[in-house]
C-alpha positions in Angstrom: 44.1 79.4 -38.9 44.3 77.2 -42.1 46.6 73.9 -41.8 48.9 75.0 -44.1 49.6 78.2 -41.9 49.9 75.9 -39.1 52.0 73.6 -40.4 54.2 76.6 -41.3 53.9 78.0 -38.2 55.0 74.7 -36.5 58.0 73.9 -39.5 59.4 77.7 -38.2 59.2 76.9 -34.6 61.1 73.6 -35.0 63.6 75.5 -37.1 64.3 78.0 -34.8 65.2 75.7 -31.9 68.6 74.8 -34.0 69.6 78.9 -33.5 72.0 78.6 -30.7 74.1 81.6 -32.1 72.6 85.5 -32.5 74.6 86.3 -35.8 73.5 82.5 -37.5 70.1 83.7 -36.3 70.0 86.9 -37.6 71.7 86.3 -41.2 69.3 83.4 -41.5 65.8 83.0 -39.9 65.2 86.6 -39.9 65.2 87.3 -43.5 62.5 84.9 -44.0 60.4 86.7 -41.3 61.2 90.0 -43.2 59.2 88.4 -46.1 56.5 87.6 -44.2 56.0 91.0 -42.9 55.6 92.0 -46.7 52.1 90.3 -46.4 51.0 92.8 -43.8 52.5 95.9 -45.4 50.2 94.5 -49.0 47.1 93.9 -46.8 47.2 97.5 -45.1 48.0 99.5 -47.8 44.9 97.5 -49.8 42.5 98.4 -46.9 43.1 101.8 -47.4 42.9 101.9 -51.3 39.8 99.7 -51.3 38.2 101.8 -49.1 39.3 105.3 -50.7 40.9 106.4 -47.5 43.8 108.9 -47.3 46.0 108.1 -44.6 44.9 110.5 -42.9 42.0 109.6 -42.8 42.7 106.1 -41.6 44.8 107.5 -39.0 41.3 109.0 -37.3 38.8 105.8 -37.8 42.0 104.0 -36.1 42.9 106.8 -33.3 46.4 106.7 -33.8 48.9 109.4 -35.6 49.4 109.4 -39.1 52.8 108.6 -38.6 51.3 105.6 -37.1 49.9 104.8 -40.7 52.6 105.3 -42.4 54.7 102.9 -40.7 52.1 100.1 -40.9 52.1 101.1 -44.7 55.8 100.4 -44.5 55.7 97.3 -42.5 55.4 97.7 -39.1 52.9 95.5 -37.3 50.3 97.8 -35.2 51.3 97.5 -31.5 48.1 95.8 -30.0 45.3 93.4 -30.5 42.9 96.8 -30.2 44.7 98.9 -32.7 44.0 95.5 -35.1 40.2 95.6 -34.2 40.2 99.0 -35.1 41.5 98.6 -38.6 39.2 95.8 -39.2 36.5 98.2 -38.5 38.1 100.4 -40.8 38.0 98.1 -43.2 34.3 97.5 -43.1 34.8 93.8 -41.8 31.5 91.9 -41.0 32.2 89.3 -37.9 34.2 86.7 -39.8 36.6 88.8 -42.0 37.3 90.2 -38.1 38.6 86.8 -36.9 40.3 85.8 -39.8 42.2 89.4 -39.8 42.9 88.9 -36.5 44.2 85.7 -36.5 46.3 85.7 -39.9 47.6 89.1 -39.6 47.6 90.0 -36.0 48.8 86.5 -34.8 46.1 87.1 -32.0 42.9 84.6 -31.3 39.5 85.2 -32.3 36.9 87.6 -31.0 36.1 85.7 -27.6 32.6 85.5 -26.4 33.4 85.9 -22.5 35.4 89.1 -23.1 32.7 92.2 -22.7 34.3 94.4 -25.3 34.6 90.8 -27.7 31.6 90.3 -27.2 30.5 93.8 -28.1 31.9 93.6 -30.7 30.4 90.5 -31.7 27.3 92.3 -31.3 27.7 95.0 -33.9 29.5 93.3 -35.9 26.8 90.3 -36.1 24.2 93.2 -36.8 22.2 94.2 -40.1 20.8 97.3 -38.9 23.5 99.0 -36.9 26.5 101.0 -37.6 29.8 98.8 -38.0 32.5 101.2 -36.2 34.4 100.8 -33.1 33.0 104.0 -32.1 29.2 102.8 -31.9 30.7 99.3 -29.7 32.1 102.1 -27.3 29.3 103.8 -27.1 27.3 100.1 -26.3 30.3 99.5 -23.8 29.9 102.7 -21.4 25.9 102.0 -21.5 27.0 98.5 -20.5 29.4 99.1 -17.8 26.8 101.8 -16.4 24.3 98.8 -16.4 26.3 96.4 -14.8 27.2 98.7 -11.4 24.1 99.8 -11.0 23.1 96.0 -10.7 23.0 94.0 -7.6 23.4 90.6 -8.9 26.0 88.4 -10.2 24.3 86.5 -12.7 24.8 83.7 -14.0 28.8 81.8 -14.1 27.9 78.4 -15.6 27.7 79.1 -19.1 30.3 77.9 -21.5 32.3 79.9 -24.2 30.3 78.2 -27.1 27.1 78.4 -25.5 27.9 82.4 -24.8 28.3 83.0 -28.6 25.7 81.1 -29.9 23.0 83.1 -27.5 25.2 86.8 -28.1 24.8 86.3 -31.9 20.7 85.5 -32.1 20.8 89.2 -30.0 18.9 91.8 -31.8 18.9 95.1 -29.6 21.1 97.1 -27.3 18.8 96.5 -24.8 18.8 92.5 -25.4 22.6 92.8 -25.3 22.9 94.7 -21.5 20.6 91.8 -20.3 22.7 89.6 -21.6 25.7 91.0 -20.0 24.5 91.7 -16.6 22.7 88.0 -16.2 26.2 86.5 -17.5 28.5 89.2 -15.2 29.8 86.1 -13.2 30.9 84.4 -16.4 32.8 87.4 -17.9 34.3 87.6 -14.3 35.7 84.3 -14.5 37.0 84.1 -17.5 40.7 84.9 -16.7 40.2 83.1 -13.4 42.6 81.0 -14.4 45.1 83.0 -16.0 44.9 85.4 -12.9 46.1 82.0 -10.8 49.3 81.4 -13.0 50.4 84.7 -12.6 50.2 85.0 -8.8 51.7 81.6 -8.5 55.1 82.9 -10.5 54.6 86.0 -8.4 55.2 84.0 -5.3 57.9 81.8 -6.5 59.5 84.7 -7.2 58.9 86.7 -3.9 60.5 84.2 -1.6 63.9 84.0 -0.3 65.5 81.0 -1.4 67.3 80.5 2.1 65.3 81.3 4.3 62.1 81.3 2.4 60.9 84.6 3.5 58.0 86.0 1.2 59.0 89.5 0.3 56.4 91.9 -1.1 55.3 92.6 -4.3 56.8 96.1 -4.6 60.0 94.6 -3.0 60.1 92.5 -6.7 58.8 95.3 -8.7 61.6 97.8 -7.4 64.5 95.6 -7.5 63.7 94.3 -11.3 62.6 98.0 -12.4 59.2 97.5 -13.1 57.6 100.5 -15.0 54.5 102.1 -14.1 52.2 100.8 -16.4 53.9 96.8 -15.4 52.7 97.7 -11.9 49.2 98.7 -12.7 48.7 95.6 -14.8 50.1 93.8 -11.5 47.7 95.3 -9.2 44.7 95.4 -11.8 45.8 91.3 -11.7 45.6 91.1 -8.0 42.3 92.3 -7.8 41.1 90.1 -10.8 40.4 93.1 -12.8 43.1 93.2 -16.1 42.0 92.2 -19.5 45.2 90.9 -20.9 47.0 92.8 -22.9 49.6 90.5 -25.8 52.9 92.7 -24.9 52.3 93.3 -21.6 51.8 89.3 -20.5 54.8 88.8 -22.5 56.5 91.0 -20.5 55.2 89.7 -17.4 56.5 86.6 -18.2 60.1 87.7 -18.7 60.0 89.4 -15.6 58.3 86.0 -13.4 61.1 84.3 -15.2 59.4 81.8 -17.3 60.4 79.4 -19.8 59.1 79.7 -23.5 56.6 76.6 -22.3 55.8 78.4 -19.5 55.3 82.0 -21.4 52.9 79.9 -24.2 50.7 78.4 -21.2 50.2 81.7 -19.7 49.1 82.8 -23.2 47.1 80.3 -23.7 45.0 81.2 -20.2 44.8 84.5 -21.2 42.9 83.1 -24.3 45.6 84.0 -26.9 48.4 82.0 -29.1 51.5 80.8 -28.2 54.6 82.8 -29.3 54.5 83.1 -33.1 57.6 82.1 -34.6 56.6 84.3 -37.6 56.6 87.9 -35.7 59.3 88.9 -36.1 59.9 90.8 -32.6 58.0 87.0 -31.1 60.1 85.3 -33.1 63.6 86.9 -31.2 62.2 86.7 -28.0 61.6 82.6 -28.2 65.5 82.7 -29.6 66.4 84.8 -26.6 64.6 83.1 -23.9 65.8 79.1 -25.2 69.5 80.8 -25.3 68.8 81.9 -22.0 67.5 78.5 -20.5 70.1 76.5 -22.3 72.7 78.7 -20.6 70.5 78.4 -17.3 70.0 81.8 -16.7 66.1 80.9 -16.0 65.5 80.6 -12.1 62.5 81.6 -10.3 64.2 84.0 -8.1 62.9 87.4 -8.8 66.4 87.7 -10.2 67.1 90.1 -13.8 69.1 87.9 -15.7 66.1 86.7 -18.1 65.3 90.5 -19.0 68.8 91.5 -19.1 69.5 88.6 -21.5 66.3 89.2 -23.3 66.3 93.1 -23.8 70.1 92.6 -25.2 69.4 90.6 -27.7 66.4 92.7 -29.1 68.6 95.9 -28.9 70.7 94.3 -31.2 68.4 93.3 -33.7 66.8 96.4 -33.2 63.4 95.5 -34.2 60.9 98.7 -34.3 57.7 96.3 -33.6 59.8 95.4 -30.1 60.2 98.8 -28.9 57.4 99.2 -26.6 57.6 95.5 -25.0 61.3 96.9 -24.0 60.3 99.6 -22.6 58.4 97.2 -20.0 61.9 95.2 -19.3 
């Protein structure tokens, strides 16, 4: 991110802090988000006309409807950090037009060198002689995946990010690539170690009775706050160590383990992404709702559903299409 997008970033952030009433909020600081979101709708609609593509089209490089299209054409942000890879593959992106997309217009980090898909896509995307579409990195990933359970060893865990992607991108061949992986498995393994650890802490604190301190269990927590399905998986996939974090779904996380914005933006931050963007727009309302919510101290680390309640009110009345499916987990 350039300074001057940072410095705008941090301006809006400070700015929105002085929101303590929905309807200032809304006739106010949203309007100016509306005209950032213009930026997206130019740059999508340009990657398909540079590129010749019918919407159609794009709609199959991507894997998503053409209704899907058509709405990012209009100015709805794509839902996930993989539907923004995707497009940048699309768009015939080599390896730094991919970080700066995904960064400027996603609002998510960089490819990152201890994720296996990253750094598949790292690979390809780092490459002269092969194909440049998602489709070939999957391909690379299932041949990967196979590698890695049919080997016995761990590998290697002392390697730091850096030093990761400055050995991935002097890789030349598949084959070089699965090495690679498998003598680095203990690396990739750790890399949320410490995100994983946040998120069972919260889980705790929010599974025992504050009189009697009783620990409940975790499907005590998920029933009585509603969890969906897919919340639970992403629980147990935790658990085990085994969840590559999702943007929406830690968010969601976090409003359910009853965090504070602070506390939201360091989880974020473990799970190697940015802090709440105060230009997203759907971001933007849920760092108003959460600050209205600790200011009128309905934050506690109880398991209790004030926080989501609070939260998913607010969004429904802004009714903000790009929130939909991060309300669907409250």
């Amino acid at each position: 991110m350039d300074r001057s997008r940072q410095n705008n970033t941090i301006i809006l952030r400070e700015e929105l802090r002085h929101y303590d009433e929905l309807e200032a909020f809304k006739k106010t600081f949203l309007p100016v988000l509306k005209r950032e979101g213009e930026a997206w709708k130019e740059k999508i609609q340009e990657i398909i006309a540079d590129n010749g593509y019918t919407r159609t089209e794009m709609a199959a490089l991507c894997g998503v409807s053409r209704t899907a299209v058509s709405k990012w054409c209009a100015g709805s942000l794509p839902s996930s950090r993989d539907d923004f890879i995707r497009i940048g593959f699309a768009a015939r992106y080599d390896l730094t037009d991919m970080n700066f997309f995904l960064q400027r217009y996603g609002k998510y980090p960089a490819l990152y060198a201890k994720s296996l898909e990253d750094s598949v896509y790292m690979f390809v995307l780092n490459s002269r002689s092969f194909p440049h579409t998602y489709e070939f990195c999957q391909e690379i990933l299932f041949g990967i995946k196979e590698s890695m359970k049919a080997s016995s060893g761990r590998g290697a865990g002392e390697a730091n990010t850096v030093q990761l992607s400055e050995e991935l991108l002097r890789l030349e061949s598949v084959d070089q690539l699965i090495t690679f992986v498998t003598e680095n498995a203990e690396a990739y393994q750790k890399a949320y170690a410490k995100f994983y650890a946040y998120v069972k802490a919260f889980i705790m604190a929010n599974n025992i009775d504050p009189i009697t301190n009783e620990v409940y269990s975790l499907d005590s927590l998920a029933t009585a706050q509603n969890w969906s399905s897919s919340m639970r998986q992403c629980v147990s996939a935790i658990r085990q160590k085994k969840w590559f974090p999702l943007r929406r779904k830690v968010i969601a996380l976090g409003l359910h383990l009853n965090m504070t914005t602070e506390q939201i933006n360091e989880m974020l931050q473990l799970a190697q992404m940015e802090a709440l963007c105060p230009k997203n727009l759907a971001e933007s309302a849920i760092i108003f709702a959460v600050d209205d919510a600790d200011l009128n101290d309905l934050i506690c680390c109880d398991g209790g559903t004030e926080l989501c309640d609070h939260v998913r009110i607010i969004l429904a009345e802004l009714n903000i299409p790009d929130a939909v499916k991060l309300m669907n987990d409250l």
